[in-house]
N, C-alpha and C positions, 0 to 999 in steps of 0.2 A: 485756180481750177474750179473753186466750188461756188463762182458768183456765175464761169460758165453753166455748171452743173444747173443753176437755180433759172437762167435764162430759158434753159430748154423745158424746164419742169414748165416753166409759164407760156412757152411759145405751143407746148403740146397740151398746154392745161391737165397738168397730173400732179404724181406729188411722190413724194420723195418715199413713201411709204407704200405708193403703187412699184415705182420703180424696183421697190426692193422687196415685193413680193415676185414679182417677174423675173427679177434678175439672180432672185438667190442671195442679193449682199444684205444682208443684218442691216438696219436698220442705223443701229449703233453705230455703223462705221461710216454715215452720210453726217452723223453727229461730230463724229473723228475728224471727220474732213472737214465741217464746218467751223471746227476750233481750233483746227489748229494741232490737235492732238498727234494726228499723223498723216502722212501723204499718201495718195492711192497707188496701190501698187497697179503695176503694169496689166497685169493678165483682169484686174475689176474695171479699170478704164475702156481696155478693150471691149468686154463686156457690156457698160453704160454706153459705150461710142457704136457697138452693133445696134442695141436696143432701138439708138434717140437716129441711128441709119448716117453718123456725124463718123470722120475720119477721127481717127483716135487724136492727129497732131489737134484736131480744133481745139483739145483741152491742152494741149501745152503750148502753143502760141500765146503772148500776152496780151 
């Protein structure tokens, strides 16, 4: 999910810390996602997938 995440940062030229003052998610939790730490829950995906205007499945397709 988080190499999609990183595509659309580059396709829209922004950054992970733009998204996450727009979007309200902690900063932190793009780090989370990035390691591995934890998996995005449902209702922040939705969230990131209204933002980037992407159906939510584009992040769960492999």
């Amino acid at each position: 999910m988080y190499e999609k995440f990183e595509e659309l940062l580059e396709e829209r030229q922004t950054t992970a810390y733009r998204v996450s003052r727009d979007t309200g998610i902690a900063s932190s939790t793009f780090s989370d996602w990035k390691s591995g730490r934890s998996k995005p829950k449902t209702e922040k995906l939705k969230r990131i997938a209204d933002y980037f205007g992407v159906p939510i499945e584009y992040f769960l397709e492999e």
